[in-house]
N, CA, C and O atoms as a GROMACS GRO file, in nm:
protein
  272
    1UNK      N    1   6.356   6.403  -0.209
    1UNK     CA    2   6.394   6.265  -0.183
    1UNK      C    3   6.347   6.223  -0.044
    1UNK      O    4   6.372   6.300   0.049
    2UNK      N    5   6.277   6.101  -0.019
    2UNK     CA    6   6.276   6.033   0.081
    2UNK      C    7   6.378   6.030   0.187
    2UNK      O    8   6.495   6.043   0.149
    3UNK      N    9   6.354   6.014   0.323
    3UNK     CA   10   6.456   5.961   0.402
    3UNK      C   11   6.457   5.789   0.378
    3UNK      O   12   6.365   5.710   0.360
    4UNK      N   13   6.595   5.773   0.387
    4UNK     CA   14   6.614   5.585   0.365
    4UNK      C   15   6.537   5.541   0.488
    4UNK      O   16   6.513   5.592   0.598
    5UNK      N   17   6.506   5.424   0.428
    5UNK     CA   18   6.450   5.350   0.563
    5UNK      C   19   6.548   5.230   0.681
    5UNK      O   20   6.617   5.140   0.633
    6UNK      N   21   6.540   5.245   0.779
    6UNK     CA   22   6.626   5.145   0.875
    6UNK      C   23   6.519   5.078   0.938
    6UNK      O   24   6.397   5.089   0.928
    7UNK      N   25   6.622   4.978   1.029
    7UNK     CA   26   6.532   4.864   1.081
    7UNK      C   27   6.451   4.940   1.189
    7UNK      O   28   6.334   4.905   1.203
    8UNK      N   29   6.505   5.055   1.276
    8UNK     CA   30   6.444   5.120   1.336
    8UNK      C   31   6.266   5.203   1.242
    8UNK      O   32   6.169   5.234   1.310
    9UNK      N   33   6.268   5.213   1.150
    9UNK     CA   34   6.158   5.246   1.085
    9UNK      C   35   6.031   5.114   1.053
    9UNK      O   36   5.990   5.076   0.943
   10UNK      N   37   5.990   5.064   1.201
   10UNK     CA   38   5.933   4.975   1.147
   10UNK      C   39   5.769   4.938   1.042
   10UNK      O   40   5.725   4.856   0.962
   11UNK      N   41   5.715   5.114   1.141
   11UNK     CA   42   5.602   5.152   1.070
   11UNK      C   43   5.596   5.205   0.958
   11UNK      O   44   5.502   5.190   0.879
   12UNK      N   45   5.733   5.295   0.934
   12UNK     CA   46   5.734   5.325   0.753
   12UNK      C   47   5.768   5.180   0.662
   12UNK      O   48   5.709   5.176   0.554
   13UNK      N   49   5.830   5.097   0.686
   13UNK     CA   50   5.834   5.020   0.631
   13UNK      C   51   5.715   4.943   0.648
   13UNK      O   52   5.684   4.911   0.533
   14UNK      N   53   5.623   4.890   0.735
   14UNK     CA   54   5.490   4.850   0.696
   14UNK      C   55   5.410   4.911   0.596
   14UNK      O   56   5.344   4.841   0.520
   15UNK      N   57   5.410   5.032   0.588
   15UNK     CA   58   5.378   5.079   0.501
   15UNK      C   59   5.408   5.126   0.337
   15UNK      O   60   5.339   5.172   0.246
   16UNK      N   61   5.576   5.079   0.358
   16UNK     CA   62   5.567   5.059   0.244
   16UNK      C   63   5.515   4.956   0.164
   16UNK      O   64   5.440   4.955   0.066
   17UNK      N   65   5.607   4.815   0.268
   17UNK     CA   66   5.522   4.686   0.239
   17UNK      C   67   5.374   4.688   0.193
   17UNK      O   68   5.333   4.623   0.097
   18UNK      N   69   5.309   4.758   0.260
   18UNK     CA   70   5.159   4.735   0.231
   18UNK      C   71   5.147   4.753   0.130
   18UNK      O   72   5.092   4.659   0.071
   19UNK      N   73   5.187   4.878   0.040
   19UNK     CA   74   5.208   4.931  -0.099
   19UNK      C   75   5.234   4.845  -0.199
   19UNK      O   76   5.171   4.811  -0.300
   20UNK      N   77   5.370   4.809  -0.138
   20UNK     CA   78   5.438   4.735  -0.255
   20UNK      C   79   5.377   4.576  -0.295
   20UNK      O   80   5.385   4.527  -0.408
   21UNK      N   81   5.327   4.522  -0.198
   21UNK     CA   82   5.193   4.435  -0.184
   21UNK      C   83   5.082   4.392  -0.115
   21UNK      O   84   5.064   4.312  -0.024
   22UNK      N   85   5.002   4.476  -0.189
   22UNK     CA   86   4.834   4.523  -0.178
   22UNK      C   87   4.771   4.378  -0.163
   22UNK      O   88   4.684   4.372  -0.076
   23UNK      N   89   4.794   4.277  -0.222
   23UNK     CA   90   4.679   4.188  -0.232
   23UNK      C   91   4.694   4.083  -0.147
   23UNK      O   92   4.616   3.988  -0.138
   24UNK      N   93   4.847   4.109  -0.053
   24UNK     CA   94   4.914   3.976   0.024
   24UNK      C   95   4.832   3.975   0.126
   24UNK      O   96   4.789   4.080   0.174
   25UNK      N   97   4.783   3.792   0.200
   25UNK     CA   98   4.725   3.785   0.260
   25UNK      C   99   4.854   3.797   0.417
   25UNK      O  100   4.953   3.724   0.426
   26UNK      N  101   4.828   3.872   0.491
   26UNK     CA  102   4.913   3.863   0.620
   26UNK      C  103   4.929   3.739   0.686
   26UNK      O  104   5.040   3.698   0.717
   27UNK      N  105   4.803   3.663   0.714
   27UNK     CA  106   4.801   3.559   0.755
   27UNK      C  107   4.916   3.435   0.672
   27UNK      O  108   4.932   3.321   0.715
   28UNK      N  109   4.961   3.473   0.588
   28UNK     CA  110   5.024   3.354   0.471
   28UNK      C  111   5.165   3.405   0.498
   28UNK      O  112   5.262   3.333   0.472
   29UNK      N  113   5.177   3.514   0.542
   29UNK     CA  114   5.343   3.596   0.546
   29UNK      C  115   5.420   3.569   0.688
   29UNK      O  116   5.382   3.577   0.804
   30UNK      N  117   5.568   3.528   0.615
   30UNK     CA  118   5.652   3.504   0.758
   30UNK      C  119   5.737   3.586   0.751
   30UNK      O  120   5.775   3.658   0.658
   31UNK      N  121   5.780   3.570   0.893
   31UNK     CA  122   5.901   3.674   0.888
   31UNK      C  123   6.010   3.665   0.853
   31UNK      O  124   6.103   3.727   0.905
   32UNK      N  125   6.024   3.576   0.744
   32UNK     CA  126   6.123   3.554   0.637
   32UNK      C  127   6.103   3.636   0.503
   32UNK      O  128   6.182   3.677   0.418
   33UNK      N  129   5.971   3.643   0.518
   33UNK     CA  130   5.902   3.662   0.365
   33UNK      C  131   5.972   3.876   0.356
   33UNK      O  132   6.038   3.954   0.287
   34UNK      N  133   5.885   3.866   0.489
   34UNK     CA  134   5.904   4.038   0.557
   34UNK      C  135   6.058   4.065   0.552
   34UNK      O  136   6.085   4.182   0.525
   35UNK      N  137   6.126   4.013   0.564
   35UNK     CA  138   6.309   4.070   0.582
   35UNK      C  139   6.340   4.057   0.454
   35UNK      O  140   6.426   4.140   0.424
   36UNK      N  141   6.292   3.952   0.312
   36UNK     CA  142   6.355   3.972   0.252
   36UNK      C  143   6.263   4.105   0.149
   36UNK      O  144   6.311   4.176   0.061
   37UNK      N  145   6.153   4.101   0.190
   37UNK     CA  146   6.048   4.192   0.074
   37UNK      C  147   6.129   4.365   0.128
   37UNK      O  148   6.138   4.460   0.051
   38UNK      N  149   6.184   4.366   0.285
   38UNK     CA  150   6.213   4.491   0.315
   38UNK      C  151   6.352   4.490   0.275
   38UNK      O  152   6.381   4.609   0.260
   39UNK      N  153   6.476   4.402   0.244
   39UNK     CA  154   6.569   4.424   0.226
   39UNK      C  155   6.542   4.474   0.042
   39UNK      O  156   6.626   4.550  -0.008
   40UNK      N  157   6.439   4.433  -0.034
   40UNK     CA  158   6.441   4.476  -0.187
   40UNK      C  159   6.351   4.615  -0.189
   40UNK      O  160   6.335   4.653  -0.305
   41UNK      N  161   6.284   4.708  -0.082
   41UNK     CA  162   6.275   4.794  -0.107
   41UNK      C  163   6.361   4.903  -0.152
   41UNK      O  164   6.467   4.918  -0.091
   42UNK      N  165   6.326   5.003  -0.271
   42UNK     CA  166   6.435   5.065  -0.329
   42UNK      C  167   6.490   5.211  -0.166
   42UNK      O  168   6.593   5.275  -0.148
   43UNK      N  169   6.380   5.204  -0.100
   43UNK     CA  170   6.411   5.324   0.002
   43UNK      C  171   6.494   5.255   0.107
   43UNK      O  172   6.540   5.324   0.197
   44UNK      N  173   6.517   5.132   0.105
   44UNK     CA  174   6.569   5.037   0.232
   44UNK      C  175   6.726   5.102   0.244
   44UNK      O  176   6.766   5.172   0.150
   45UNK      N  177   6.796   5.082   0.338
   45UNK     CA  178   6.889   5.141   0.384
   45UNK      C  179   6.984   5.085   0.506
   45UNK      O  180   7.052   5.162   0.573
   46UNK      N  181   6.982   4.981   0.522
   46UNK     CA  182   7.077   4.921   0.653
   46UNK      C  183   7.132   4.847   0.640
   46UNK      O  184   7.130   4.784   0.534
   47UNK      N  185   7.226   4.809   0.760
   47UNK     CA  186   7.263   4.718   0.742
   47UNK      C  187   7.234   4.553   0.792
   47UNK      O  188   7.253   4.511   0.906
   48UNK      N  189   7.182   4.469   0.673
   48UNK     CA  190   7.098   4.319   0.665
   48UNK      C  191   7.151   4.237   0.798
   48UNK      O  192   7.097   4.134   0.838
   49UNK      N  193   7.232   4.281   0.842
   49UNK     CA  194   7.295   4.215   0.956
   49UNK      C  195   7.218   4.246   1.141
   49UNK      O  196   7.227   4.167   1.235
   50UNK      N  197   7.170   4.340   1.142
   50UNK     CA  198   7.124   4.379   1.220
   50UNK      C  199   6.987   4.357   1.262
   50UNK      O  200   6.928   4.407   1.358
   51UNK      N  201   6.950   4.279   1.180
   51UNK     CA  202   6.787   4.248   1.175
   51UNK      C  203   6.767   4.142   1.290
   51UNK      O  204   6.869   4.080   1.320
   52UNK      N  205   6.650   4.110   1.360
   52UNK     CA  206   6.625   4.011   1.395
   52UNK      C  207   6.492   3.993   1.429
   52UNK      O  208   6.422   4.078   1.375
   53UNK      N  209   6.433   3.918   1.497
   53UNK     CA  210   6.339   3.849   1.525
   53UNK      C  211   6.199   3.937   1.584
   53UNK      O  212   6.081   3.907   1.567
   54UNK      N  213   6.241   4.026   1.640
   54UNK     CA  214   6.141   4.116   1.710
   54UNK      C  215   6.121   4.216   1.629
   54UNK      O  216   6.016   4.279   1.633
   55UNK      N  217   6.238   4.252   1.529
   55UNK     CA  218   6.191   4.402   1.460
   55UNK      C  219   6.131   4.330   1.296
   55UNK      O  220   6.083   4.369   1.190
   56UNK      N  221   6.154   4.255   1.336
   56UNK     CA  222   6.060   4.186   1.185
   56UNK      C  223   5.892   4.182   1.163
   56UNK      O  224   5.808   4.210   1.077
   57UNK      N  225   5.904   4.109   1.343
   57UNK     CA  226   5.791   4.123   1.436
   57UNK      C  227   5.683   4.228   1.426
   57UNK      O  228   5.566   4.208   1.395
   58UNK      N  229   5.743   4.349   1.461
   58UNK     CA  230   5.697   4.507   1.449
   58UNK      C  231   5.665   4.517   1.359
   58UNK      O  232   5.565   4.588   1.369
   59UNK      N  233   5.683   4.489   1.249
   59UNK     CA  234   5.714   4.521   1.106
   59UNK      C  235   5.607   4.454   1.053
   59UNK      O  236   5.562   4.505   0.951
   60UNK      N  237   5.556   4.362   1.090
   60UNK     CA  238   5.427   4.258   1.135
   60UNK      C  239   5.318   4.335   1.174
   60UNK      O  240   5.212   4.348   1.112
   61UNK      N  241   5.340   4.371   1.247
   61UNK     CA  242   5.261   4.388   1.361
   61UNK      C  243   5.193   4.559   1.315
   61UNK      O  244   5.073   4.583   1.319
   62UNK      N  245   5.298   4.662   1.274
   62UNK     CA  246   5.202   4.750   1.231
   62UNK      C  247   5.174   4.762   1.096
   62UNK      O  248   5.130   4.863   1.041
   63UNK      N  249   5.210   4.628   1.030
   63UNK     CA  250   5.151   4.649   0.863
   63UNK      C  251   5.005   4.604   0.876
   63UNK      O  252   4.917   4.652   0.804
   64UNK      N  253   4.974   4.484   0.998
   64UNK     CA  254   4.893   4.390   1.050
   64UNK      C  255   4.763   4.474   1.121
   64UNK      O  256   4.652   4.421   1.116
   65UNK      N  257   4.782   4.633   1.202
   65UNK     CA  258   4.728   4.771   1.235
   65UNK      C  259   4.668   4.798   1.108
   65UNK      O  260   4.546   4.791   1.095
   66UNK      N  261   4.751   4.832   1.005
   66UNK     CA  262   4.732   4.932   0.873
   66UNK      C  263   4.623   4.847   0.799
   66UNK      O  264   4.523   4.917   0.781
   67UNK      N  265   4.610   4.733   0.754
   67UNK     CA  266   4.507   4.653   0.710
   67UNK      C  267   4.398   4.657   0.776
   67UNK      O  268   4.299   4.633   0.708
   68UNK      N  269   4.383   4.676   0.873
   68UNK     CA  270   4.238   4.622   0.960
   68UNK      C  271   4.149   4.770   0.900
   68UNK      O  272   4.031   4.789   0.932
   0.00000   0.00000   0.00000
């Protein structure tokens, strides 16, 4: 079994994201889109309350790495 993922996991969760959608253009994705696509991952694990603006950001930012 996987370890769950937290908001602290921002690069495993880019990567899952990336997975779970391959064909999304980054440029079209907000960080609305990102909190809720990571709160329906089945490995996700925290608590939705804790999220905010910068770790969404990250979450951005190295899915945004992993594409190039």
């Amino acid at each position: 079994m996987t370890n769950p993922l937290t908001w602290e996991s921002t690069y495993a969760i880019a990567l899952a994201l990336k997975e779970t959608h391959p064909a999304v253009n980054l440029e079209k994705v907000s960080l609305g889109m990102i909190e809720v696509w990571t709160l329906a991952l089945p490995e996700f694990d925290d608590d939705p309350a804790l999220v905010n603006e910068e770790i969404l950001f990250a979450i951005y930012q190295d899915w945004f790495e992993e594409v190039l």
